[in-house]
N, C-alpha and C positions, 0 to 999 in steps of 0.2 A: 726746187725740191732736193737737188744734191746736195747744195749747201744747209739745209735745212738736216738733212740726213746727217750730215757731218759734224755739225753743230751740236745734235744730241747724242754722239760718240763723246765729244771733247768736252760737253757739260759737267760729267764726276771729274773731270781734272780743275775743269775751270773753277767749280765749287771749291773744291780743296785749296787752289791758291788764295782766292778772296778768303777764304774763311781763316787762312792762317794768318793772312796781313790784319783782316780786319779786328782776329778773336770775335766774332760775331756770327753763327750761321744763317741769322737771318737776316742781316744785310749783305751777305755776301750771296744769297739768293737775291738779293734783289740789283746787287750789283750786274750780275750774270744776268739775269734778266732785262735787265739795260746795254746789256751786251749784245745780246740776240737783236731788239729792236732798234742797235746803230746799225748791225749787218744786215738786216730785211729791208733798211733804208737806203743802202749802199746803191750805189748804179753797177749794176753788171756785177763777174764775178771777182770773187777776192783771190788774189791767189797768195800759196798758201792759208789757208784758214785758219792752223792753228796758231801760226805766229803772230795772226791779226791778232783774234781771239783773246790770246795771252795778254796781248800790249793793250788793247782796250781793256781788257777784264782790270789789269793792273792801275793801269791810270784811272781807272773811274775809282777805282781801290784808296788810290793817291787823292783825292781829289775828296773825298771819304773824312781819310787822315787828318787832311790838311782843315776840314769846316773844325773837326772833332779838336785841334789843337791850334786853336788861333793865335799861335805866335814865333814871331821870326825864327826861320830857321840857320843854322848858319850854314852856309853858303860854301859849295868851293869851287874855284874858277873853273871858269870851261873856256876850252880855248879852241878847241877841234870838233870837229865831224863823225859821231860816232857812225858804226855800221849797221845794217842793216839787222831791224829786229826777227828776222821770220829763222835767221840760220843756229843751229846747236843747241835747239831748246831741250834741253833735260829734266828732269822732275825723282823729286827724291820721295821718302814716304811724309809721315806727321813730325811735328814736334813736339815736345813735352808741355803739358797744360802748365808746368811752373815758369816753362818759359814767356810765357805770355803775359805773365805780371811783371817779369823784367822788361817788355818791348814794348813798356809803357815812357820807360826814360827816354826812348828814343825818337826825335825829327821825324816828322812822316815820309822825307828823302830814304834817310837811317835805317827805318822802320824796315822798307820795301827791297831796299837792298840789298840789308842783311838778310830776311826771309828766302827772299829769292836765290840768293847766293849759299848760305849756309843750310836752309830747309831744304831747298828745292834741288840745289846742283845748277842754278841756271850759270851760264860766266858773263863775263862783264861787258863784254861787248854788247849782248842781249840787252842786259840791265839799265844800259849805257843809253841804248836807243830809246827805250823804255822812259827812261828818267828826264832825256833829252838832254844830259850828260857825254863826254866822253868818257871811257873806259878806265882810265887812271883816275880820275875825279871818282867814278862810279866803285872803285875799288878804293879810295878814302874815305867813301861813305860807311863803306862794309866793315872795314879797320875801325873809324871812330864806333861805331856799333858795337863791335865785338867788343872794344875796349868799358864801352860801359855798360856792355849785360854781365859782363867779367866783377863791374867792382859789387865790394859785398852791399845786401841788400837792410843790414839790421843797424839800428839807428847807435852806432859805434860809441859816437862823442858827448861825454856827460857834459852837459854847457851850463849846467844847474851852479851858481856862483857867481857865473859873470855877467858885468855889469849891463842895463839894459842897451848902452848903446854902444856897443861890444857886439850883442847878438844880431840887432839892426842892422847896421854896418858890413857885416857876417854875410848876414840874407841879401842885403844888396849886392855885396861881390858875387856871391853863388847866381842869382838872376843874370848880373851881366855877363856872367863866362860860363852860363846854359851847364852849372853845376847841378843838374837834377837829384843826385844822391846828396850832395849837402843840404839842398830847400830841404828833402824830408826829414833830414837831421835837425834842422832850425826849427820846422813846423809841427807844434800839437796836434794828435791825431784825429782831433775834431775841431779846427782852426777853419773861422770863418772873413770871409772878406763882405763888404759891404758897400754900397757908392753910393752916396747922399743924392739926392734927385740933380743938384747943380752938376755932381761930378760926372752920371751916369751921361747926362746931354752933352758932355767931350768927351765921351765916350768909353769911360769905364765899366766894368760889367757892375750889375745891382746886385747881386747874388753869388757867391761861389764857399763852397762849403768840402770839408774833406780837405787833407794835406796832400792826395794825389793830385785833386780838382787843382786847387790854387798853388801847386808845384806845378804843373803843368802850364798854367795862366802866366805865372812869373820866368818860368825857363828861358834864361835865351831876352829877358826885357828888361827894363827899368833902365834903359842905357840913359835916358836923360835923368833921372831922379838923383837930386843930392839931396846931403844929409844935413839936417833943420834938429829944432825944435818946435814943437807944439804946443801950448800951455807946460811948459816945463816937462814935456816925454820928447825922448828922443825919439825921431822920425825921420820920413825925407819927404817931397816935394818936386815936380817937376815944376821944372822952372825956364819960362822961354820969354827971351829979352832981358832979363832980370827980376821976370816979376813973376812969384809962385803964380801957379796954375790950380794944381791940385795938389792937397797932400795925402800921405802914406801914414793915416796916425796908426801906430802898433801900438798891441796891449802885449807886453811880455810877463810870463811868470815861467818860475821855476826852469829859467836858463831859453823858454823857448817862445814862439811868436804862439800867442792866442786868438788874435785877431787883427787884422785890416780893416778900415775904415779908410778908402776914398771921400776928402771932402771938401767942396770946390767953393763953400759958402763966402763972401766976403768977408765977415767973421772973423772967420778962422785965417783966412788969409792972412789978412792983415796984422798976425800975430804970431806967424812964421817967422825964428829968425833963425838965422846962419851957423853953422856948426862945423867945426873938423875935430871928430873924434870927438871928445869926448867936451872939447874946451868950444864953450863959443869963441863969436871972432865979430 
């Protein structure tokens, strides 16, 4: 019963966290509510509560993140032992609702780190234990973060002139170096992706619509895909052993990607050839 008591003292705190990792308040009610029933499950008591509290409410937050943005995030080494998450938990007030359309660029590691650190006041020790992180790691998360809600959000670069596999080529470097503000620069704001029945059965998605949607899906991927032609469009292809898998056929206009088409058909396959830049080979 004390714990229970206590638990719905820390509940408007714990709301406020999920809600601001998530941008969601009502998954971050249900977060918190998955909270409560790992602690009613727990044997005996927890000590500290709130520290528990916080570190589950967060990871399940994380865990959120990570179904919502299914792709690689980049990584930074962890070499050490972080400390204990229960000590110097501080809590700041809200953040600004514009800011929640920028903490869409960011890794769900990113995402958590930065909130917590810049929303909230937590330090990085906390965050550290939290992420399962040490604390230097846990503070280059926060840095890479900060550094991309910082860059500008409006689509800067007129790409309207150049040739289509200029833009391609473009969109594939920004996917491998988890360029998030370039994809949306590349991507029309109603660009849709597509996976032919062969492609979707290795596993590519069948659907993704929206330049946030399919910037998100590509951030941080395509590390195997090179650059092909397709019935004479410039494209790319993953390709494992030598032999396409799947390709990347784009439809580009007016400088930027319109569409995606994942397509694994034998067909098409077999009609993939080899490119650098712009010359085949």
């Amino acid at each position: 019963m004390e714990q229970t008591a206590e638990f719905e003292q820390q509940r408007p705190r714990l709301l406020r966290v999920a809600a601001r990792v998530l941008n969601d308040p009502h998954e971050a009610e249900d977060v918190v509510q998955n909270a409560w029933l790992r602690m009613d499950a727990a044997d005996g008591d927890i000590d500290n509560l709130p520290g528990w509290l916080t570190t589950v409410t967060t990871r399940l937050c994380l865990d959120r993140l990570r179904a919502r943005i299914p792709v690689p995030e980049a990584d930074v080494d962890v070499v050490e032992t972080a400390p204990d998450a229960s000590e110097k938990i501080a809590l700041a007030e809200t953040v600004g609702v514009a800011l929640h359309l920028l903490l869409d660029r960011l890794t769900p590691t990113e995402r958590v780190a930065f909130v917590l650190h810049d929303s909230f006041g937590f330090d990085f020790h906390t965050i550290a234990e939290i992420l399962g992180r040490t604390p230097v790691a846990a503070r280059k998360l926060a840095s890479r973060a900060r550094s991309k809600v910082a860059q500008p959000t409006t689509r800067s670069v007129n790409l309207e002139g150049q040739a289509d596999w200029q833009v391609v080529d473009a969109f594939l470097a920004a996917a491998r170096n988890g360029d998030f503000t370039r994809l949306l620069e590349l991507l029309a704001p109603n660009v849709v992706v597509e996976g032919d029945p062969a492609a979707v059965t290795l596993g590519t998605p069948d659907h993704l619509e929206g330049a946030e949607q399919v910037a998100r899906f590509f951030n941080g991927a395509a590390k195997a895909a090179f650059p092909v032609y397709i019935e004479e469009r410039p494209g790319a292809a993953w390709i494992h052993r030598g032999e396409p898998k799947v390709v990347f056929d784009f439809r580009i206009d007016c400088g930027m990607v319109q569409r995606i088409d994942f397509r694994a058909e034998p067909r098409i396959l077999k009609q993939v050839q080899h490119r650098q830049g712009q010359q085949r080979v």
